[in-house]
N, C-alpha and C positions, 0 to 999 in steps of 0.2 A: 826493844820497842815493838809492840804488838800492834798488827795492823788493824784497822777498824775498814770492817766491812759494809759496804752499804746496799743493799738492797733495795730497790725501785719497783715499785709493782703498780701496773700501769690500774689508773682509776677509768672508770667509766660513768659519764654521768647522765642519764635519763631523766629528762623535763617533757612529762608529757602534759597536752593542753586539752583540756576538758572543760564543755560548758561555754558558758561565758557569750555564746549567739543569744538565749535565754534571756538575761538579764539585758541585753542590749537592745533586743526585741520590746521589752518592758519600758525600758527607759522614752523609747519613740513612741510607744504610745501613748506613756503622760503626758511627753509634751504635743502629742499632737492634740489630746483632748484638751490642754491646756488654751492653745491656740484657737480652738472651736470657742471654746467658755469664752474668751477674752474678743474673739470676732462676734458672737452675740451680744455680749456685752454693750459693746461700741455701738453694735445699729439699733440697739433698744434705747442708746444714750441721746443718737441721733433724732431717734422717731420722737423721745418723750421731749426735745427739745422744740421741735417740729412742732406739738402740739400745744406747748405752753404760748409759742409765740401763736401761733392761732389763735390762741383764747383770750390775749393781750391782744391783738387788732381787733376782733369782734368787740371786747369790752369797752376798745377806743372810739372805734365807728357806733356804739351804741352810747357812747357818752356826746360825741360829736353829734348825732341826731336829737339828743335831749339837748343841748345846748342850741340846735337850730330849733327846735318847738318854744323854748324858751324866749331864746330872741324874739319869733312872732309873736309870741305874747305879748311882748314887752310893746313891740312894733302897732299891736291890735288896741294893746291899752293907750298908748299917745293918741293916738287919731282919736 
């Protein structure tokens, strides 16, 4: 019987880390411009909200003043 010999030869393994601040750097500033776009966004949605109802009470208060000249009319012509 013949012996079998075994030989072990010790591995060595090197993982070196390179990079990768970079792309993480990139990453935070999409989304921070993201955040910018989407917080203008919202106060432009706010302001044109703002303004529509503005334009909706002056058209009511200017309907409301024709409906009170109207009425006098109506009031001037009885008598």
């Amino acid at each position: 019987m013949a012996d079998d010999r075994v030989t072990e030869t010790p591995h060595t393994t090197v993982i070196e880390k390179s990079g990768g601040g970079g792309a993480a750097i990139l990453i935070g500033l999409a989304l921070l411009i993201a955040v910018v776009i989407g917080g203008f966004y919202l106060m432009n949605q706010s302001k044109n909200d703002n303004l529509k109802t503005d334009a909706i009470t002056s058209a009511a208060k200017d309907v409301g003043d024709s409906a009170k000249k109207a009425g006098d009319a109506a009031d001037k012509a009885a008598q």
